[in-house]
Every structure is written in C-alpha cells, then in structure tokens.
PQR file with spaces between the fields and no chain letter, atoms N, CA, C, O and H, PARSE charges and radii, in Angstrom:
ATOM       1  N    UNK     1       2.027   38.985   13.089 -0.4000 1.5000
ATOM       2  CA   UNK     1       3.165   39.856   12.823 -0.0000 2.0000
ATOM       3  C    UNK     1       3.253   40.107   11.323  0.5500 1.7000
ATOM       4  O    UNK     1       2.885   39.286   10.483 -0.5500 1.4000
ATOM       5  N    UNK     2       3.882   41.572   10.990 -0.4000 1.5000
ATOM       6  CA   UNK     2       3.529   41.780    9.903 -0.0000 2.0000
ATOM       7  C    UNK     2       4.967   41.988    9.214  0.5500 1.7000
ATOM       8  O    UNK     2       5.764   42.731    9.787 -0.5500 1.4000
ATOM       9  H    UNK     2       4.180   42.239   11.673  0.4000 1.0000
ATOM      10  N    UNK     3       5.353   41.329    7.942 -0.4000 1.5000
ATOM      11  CA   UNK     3       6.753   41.241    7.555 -0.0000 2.0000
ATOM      12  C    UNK     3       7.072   42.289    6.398  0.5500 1.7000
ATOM      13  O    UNK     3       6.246   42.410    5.493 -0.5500 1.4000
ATOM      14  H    UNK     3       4.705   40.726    7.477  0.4000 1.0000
ATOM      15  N    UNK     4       8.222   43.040    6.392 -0.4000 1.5000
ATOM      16  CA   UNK     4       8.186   43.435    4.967 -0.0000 2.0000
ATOM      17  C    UNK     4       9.428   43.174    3.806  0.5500 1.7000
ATOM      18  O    UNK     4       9.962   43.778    2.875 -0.5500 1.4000
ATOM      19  H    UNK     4       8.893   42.941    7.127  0.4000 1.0000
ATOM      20  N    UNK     5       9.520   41.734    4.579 -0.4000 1.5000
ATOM      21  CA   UNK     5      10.415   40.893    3.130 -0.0000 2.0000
ATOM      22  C    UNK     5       9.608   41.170    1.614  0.5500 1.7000
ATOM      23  O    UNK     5      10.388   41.173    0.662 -0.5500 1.4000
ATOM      24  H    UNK     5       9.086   41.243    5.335  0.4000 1.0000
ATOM      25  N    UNK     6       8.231   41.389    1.285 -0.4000 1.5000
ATOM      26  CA   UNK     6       7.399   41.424    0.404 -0.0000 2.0000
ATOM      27  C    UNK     6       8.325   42.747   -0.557  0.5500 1.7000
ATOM      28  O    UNK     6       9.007   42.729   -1.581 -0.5500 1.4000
ATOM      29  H    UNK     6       7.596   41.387    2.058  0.4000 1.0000
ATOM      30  N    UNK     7       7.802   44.054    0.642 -0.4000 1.5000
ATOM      31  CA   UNK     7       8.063   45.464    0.079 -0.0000 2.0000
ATOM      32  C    UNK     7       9.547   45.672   -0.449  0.5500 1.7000
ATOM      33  O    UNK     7      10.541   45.336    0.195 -0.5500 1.4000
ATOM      34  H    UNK     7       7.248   44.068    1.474  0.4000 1.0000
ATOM      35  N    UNK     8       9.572   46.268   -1.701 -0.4000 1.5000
ATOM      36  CA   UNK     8      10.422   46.714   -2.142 -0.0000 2.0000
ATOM      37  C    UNK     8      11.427   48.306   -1.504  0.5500 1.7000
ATOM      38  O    UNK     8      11.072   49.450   -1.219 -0.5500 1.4000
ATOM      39  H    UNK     8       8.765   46.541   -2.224  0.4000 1.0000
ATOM      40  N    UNK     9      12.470   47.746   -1.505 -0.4000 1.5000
ATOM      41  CA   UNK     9      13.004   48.841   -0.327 -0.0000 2.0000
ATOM      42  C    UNK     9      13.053   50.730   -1.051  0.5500 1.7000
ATOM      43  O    UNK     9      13.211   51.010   -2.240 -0.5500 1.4000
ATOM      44  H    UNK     9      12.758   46.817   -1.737  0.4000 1.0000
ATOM      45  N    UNK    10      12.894   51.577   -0.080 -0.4000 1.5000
ATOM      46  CA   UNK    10      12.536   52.714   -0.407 -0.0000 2.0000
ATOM      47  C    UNK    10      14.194   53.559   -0.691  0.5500 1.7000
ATOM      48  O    UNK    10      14.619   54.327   -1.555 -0.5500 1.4000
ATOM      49  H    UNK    10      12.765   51.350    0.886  0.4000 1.0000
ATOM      50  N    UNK    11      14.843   52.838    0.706 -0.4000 1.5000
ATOM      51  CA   UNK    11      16.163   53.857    0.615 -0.0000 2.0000
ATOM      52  C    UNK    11      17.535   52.646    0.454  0.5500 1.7000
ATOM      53  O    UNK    11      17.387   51.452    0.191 -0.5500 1.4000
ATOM      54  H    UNK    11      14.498   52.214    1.407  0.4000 1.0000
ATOM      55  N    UNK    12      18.118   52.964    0.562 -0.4000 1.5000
ATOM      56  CA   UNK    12      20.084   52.031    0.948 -0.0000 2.0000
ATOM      57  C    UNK    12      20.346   52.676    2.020  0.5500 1.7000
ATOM      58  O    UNK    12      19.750   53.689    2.385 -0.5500 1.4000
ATOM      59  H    UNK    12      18.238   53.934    0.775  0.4000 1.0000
ATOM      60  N    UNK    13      21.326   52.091    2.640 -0.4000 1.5000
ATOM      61  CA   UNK    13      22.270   52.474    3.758 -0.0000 2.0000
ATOM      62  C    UNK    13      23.611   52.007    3.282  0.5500 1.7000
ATOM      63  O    UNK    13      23.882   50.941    2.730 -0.5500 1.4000
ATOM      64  H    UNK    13      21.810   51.268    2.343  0.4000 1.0000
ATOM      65  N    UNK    14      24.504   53.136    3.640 -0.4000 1.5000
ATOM      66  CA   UNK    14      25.636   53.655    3.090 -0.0000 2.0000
ATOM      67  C    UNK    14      26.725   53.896    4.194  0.5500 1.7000
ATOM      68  O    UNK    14      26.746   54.968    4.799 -0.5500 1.4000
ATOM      69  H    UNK    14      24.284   54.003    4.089  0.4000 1.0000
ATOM      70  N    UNK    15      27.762   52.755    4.494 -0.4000 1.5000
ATOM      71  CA   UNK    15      28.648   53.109    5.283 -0.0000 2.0000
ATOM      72  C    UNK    15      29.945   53.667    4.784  0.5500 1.7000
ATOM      73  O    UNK    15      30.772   53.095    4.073 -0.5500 1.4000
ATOM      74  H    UNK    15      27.746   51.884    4.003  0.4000 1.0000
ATOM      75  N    UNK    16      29.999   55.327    5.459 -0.4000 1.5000
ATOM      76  CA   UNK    16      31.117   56.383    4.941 -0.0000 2.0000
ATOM      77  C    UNK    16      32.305   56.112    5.750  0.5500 1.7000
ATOM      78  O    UNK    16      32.268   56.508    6.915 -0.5500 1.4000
ATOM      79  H    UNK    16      29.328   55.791    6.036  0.4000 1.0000
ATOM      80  N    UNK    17      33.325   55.523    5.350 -0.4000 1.5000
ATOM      81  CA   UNK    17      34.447   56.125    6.247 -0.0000 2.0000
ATOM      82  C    UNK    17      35.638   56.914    5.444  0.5500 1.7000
ATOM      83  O    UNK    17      36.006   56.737    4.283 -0.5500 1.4000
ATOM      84  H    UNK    17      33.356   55.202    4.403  0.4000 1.0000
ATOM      85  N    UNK    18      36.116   57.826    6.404 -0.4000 1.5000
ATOM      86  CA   UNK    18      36.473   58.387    5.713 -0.0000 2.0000
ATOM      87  C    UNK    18      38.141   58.008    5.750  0.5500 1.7000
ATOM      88  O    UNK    18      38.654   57.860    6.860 -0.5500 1.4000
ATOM      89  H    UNK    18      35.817   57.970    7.347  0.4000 1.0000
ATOM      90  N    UNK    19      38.886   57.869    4.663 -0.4000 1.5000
ATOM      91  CA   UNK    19      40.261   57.352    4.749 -0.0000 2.0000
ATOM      92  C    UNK    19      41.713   58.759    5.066  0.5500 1.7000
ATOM      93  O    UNK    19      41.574   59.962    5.288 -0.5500 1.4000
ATOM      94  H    UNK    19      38.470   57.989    3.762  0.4000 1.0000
ATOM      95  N    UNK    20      42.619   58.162    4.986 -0.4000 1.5000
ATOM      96  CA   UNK    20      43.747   58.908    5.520 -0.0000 2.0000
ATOM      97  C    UNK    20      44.452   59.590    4.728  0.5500 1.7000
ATOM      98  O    UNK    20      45.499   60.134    5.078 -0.5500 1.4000
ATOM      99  H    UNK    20      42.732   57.185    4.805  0.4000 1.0000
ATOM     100  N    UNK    21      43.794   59.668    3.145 -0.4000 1.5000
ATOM     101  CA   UNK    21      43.844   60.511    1.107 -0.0000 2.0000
ATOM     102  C    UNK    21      42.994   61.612    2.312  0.5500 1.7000
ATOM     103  O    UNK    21      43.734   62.529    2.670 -0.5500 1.4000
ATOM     104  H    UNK    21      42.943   59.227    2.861  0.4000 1.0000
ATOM     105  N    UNK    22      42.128   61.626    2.708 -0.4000 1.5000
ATOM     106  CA   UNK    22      41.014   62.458    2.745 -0.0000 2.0000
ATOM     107  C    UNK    22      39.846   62.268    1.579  0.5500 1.7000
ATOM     108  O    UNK    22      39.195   63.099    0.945 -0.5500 1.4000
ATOM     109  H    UNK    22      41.528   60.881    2.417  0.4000 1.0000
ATOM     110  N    UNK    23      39.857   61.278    1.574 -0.4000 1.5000
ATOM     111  CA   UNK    23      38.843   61.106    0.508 -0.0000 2.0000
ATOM     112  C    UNK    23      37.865   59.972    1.213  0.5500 1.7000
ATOM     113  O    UNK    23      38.262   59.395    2.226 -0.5500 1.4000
ATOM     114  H    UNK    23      40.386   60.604    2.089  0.4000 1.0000
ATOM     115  N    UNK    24      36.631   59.688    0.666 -0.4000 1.5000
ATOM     116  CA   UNK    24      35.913   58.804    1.596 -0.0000 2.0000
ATOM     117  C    UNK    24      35.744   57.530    0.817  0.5500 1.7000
ATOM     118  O    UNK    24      35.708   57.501   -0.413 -0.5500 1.4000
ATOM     119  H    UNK    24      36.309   60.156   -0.157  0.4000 1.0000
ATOM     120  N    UNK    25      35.639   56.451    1.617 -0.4000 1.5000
ATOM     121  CA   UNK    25      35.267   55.029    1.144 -0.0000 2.0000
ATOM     122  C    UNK    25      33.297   54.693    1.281  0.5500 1.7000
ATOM     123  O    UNK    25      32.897   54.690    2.445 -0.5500 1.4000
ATOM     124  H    UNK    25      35.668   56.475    2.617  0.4000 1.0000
ATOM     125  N    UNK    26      32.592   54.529    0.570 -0.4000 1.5000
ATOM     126  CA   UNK    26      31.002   54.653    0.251 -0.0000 2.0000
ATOM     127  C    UNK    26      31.137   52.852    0.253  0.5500 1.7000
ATOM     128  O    UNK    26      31.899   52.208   -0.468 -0.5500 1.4000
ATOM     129  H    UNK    26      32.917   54.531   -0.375  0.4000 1.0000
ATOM     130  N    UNK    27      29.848   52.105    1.616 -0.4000 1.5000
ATOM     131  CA   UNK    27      29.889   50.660    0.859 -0.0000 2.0000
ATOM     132  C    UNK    27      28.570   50.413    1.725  0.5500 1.7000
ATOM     133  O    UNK    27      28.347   50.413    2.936 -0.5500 1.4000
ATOM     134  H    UNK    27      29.229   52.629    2.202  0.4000 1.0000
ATOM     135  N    UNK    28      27.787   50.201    0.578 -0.4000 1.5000
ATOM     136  CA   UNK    28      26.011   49.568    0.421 -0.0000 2.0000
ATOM     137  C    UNK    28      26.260   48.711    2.007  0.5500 1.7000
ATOM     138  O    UNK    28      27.056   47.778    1.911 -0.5500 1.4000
ATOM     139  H    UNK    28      27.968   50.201   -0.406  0.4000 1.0000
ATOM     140  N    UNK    29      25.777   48.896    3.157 -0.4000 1.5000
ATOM     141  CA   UNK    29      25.947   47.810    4.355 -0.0000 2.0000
ATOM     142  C    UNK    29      24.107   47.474    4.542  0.5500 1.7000
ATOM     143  O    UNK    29      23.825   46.737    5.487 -0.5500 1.4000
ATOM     144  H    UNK    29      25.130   49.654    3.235  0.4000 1.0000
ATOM     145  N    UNK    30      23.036   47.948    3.756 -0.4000 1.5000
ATOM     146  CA   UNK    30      22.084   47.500    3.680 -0.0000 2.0000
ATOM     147  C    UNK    30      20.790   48.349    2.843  0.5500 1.7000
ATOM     148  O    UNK    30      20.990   49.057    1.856 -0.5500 1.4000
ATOM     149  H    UNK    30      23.265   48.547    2.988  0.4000 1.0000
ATOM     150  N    UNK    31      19.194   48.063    3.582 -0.4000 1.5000
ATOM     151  CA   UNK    31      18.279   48.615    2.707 -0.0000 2.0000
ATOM     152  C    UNK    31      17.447   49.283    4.057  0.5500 1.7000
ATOM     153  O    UNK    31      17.715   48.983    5.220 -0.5500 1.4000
ATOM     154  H    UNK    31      19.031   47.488    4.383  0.4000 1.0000
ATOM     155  N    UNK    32      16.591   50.061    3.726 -0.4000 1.5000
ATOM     156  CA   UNK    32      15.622   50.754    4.861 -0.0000 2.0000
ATOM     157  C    UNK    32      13.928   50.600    4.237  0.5500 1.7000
ATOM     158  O    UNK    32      13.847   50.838    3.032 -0.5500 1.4000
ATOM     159  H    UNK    32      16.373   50.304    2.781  0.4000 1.0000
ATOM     160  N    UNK    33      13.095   50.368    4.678 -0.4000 1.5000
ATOM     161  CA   UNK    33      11.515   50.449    4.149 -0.0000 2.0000
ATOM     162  C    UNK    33      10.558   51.496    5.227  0.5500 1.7000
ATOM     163  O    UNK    33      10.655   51.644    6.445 -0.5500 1.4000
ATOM     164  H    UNK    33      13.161   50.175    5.657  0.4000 1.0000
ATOM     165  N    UNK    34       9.716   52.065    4.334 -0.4000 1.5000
ATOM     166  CA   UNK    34       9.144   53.334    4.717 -0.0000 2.0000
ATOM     167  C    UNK    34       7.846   52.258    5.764  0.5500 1.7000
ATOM     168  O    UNK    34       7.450   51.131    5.469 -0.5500 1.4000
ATOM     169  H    UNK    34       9.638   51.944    3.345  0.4000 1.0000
ATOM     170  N    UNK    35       7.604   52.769    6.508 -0.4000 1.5000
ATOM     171  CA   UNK    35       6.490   52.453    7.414 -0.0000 2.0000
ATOM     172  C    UNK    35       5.362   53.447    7.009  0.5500 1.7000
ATOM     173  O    UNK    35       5.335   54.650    6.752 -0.5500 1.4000
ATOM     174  H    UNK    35       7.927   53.685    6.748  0.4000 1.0000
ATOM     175  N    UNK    36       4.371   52.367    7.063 -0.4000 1.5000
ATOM     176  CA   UNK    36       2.542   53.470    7.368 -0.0000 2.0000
ATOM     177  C    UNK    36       2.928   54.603    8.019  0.5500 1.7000
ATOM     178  O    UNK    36       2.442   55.632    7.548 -0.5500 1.4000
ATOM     179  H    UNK    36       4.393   51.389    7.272  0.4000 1.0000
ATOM     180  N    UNK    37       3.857   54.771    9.222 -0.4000 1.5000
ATOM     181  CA   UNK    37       3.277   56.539   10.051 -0.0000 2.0000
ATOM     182  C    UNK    37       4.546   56.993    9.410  0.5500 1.7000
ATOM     183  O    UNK    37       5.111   57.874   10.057 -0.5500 1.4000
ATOM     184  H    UNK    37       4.252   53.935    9.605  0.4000 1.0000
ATOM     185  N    UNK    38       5.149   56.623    8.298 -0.4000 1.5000
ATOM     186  CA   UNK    38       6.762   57.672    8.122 -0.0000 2.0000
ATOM     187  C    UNK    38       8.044   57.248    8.680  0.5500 1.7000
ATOM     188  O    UNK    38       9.107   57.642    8.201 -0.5500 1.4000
ATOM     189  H    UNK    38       4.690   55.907    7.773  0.4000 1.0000
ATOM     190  N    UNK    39       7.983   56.555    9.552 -0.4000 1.5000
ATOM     191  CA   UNK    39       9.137   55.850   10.011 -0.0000 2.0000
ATOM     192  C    UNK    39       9.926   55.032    9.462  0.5500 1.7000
ATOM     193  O    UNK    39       9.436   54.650    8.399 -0.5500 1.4000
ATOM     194  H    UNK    39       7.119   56.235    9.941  0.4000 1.0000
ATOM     195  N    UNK    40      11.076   54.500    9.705 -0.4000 1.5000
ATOM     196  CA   UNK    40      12.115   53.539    8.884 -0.0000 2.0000
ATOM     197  C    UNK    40      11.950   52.582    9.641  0.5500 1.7000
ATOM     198  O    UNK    40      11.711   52.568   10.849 -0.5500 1.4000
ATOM     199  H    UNK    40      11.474   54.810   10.568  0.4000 1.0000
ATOM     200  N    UNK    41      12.182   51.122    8.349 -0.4000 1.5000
ATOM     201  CA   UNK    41      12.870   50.027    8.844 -0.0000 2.0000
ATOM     202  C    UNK    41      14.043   49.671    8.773  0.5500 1.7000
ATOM     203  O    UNK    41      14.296   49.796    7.575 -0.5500 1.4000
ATOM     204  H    UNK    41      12.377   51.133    7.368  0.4000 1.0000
ATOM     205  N    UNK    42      15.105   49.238    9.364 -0.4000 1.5000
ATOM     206  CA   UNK    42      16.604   49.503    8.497 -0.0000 2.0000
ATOM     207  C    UNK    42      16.520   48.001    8.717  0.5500 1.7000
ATOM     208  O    UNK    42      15.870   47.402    9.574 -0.5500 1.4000
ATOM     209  H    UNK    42      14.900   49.137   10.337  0.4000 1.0000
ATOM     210  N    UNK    43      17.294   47.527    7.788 -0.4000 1.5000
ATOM     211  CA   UNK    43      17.940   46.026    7.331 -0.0000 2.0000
ATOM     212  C    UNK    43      19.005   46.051    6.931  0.5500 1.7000
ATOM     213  O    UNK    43      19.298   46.326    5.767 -0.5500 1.4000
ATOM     214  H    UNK    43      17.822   48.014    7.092  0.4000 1.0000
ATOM     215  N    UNK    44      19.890   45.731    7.938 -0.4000 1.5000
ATOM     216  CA   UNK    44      21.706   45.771    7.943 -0.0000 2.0000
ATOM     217  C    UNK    44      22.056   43.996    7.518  0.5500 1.7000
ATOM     218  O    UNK    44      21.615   42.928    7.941 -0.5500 1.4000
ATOM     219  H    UNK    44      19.652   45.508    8.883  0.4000 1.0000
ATOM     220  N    UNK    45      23.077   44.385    6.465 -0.4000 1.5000
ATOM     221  CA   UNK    45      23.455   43.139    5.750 -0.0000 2.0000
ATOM     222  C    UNK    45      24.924   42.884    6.542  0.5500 1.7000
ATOM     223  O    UNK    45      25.442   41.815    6.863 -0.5500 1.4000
ATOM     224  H    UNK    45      23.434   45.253    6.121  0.4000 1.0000
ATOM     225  N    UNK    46      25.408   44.290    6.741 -0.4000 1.5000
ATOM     226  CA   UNK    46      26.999   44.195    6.940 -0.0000 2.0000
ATOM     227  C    UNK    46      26.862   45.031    8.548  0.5500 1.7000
ATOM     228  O    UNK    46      25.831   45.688    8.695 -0.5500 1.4000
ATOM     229  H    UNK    46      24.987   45.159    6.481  0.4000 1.0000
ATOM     230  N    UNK    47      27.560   45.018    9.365 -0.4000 1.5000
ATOM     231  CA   UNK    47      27.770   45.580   10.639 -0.0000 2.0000
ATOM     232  C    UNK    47      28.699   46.737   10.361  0.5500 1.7000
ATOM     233  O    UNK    47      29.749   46.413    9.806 -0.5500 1.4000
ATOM     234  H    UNK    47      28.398   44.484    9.246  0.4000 1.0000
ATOM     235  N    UNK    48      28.529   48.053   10.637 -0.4000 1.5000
ATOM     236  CA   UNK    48      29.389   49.548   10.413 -0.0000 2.0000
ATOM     237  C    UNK    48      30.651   49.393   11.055  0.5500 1.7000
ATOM     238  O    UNK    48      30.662   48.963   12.208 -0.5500 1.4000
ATOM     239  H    UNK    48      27.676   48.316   11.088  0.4000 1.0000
ATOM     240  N    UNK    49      31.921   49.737   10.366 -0.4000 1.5000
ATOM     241  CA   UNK    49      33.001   49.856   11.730 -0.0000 2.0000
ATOM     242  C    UNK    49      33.217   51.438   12.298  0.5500 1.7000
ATOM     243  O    UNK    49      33.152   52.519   11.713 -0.5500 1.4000
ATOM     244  H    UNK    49      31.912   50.087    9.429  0.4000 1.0000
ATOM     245  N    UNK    50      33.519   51.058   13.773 -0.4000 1.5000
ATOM     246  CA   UNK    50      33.095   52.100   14.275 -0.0000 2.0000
ATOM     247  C    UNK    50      34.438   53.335   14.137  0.5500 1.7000
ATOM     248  O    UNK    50      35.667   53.382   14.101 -0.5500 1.4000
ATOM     249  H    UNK    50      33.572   50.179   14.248  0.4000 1.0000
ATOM     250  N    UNK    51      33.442   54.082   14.099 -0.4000 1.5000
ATOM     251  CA   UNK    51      33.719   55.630   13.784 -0.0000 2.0000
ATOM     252  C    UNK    51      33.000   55.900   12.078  0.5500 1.7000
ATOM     253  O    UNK    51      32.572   56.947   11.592 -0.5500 1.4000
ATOM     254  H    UNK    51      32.444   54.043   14.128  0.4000 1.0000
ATOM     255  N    UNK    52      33.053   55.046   11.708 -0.4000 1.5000
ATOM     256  CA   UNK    52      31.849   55.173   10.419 -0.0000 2.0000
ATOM     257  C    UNK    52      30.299   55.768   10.560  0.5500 1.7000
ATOM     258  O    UNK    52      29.474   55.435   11.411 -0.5500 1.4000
ATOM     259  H    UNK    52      33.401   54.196   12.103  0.4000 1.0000
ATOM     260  N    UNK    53      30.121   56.798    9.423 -0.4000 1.5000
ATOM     261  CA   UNK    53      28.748   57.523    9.461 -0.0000 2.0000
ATOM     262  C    UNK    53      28.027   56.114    8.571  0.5500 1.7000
ATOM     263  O    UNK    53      28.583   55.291    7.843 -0.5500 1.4000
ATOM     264  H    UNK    53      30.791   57.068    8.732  0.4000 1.0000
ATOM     265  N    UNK    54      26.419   56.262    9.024 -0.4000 1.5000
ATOM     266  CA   UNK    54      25.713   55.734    7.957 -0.0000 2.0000
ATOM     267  C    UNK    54      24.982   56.653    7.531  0.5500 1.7000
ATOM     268  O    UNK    54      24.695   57.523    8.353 -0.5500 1.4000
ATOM     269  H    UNK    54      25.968   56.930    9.615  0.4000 1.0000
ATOM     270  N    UNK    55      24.418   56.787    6.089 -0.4000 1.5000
ATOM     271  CA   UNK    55      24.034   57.512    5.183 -0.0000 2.0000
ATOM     272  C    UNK    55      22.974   56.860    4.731  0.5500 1.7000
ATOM     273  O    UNK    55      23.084   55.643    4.582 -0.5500 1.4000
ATOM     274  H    UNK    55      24.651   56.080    5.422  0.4000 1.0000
ATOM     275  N    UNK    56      21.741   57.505    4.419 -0.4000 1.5000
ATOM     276  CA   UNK    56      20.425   56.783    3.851 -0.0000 2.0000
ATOM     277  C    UNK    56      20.101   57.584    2.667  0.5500 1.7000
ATOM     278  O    UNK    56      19.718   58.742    2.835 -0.5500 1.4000
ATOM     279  H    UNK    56      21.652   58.494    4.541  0.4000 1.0000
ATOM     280  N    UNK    57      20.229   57.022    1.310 -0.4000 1.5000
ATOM     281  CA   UNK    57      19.674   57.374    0.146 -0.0000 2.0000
ATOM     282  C    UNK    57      18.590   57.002   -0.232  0.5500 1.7000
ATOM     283  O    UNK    57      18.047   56.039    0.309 -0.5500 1.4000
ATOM     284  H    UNK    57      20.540   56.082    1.173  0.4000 1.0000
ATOM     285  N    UNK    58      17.926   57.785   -1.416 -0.4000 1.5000
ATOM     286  CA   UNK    58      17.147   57.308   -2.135 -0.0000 2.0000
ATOM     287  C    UNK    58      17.469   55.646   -2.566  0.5500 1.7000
ATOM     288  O    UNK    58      18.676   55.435   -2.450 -0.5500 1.4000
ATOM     289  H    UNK    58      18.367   58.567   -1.855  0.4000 1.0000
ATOM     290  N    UNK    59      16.875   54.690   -2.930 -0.4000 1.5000
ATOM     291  CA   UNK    59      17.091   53.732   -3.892 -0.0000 2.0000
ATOM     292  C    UNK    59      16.863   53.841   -5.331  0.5500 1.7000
ATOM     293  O    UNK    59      15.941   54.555   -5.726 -0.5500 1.4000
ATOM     294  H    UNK    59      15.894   54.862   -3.025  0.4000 1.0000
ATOM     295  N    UNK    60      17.513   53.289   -6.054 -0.4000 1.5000
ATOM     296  CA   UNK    60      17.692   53.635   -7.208 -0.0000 2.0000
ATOM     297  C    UNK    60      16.305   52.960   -8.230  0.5500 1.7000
ATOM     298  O    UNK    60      15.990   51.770   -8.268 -0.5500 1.4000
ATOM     299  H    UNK    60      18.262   52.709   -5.733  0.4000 1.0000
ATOM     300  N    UNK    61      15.638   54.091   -8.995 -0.4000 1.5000
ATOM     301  CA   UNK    61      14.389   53.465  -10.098 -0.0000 2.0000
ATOM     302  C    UNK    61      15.135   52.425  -10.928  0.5500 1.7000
ATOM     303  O    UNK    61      16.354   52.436  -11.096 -0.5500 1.4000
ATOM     304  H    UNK    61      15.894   55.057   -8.965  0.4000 1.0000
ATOM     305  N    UNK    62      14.011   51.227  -11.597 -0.4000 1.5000
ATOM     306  CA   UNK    62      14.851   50.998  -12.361 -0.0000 2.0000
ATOM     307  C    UNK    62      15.023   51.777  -13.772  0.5500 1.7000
ATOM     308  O    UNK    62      15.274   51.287  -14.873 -0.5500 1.4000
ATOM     309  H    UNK    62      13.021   51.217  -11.460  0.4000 1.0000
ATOM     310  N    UNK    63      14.873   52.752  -13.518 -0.4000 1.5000
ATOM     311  CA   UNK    63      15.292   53.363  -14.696 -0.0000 2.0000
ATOM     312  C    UNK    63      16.731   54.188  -14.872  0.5500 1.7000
ATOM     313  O    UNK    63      17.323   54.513  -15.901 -0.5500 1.4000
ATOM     314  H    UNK    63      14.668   53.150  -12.624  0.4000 1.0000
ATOM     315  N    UNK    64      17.007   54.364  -13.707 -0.4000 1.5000
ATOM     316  CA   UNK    64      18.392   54.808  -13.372 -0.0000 2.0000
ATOM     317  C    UNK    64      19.458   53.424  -13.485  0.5500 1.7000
ATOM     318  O    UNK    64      20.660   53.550  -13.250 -0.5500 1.4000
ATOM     319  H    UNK    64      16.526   54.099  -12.871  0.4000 1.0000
C-alpha cells in the first residue's frame, strides 16, 4: 500500500458556512493530494456541519 503522508499537499479544504450578517464564515477543515491519473485525495482534520459547502483551493507557495 502506497501512503501519501510523504507528499506535500497540493490544495486545502475550506468549510463555508454561511451566517445570518450574510456574510460567510471560511475554516481550513483539511488538505487534498493530487493522484498519478488527476484525481484527489482529501484528508479531513475537522468533520463539515451540515448544510456547509466545502471549497478546495490552491495551497499556499511558500512564498506567499
């Protein structure tokens, strides 16, 4: 079996909810890694509450 604790993660995952301002709450709930054929791995730190979108960004260089 092949692990990718090694690889450095490609994207974040981003749980949106949106509050009752109308404005939205953004909170890091994990990381995603690119697979050989293009596909994602997602690695959830935090569990979404429901009715929450998740959102997949870029990860940040360290130059940003």
């Amino acid at each position: 079996m092949t692990t990718t604790a090694s690889k450095k993660p490609t994207r974040e995952v981003w749980m949106v909810e949106e509050l009752e301002t109308g404005r939205s709450r953004w909170t890091r709930v994990g990381t995603a890694d690119e697979n050989k054929d293009g596909s994602l791995t997602i690695h959830l730190q935090a569990m979404p509450t429901p009715g929450a979108r998740l959102n997949l960004r870029s990860a940040p260089s360290k130059a940003e």
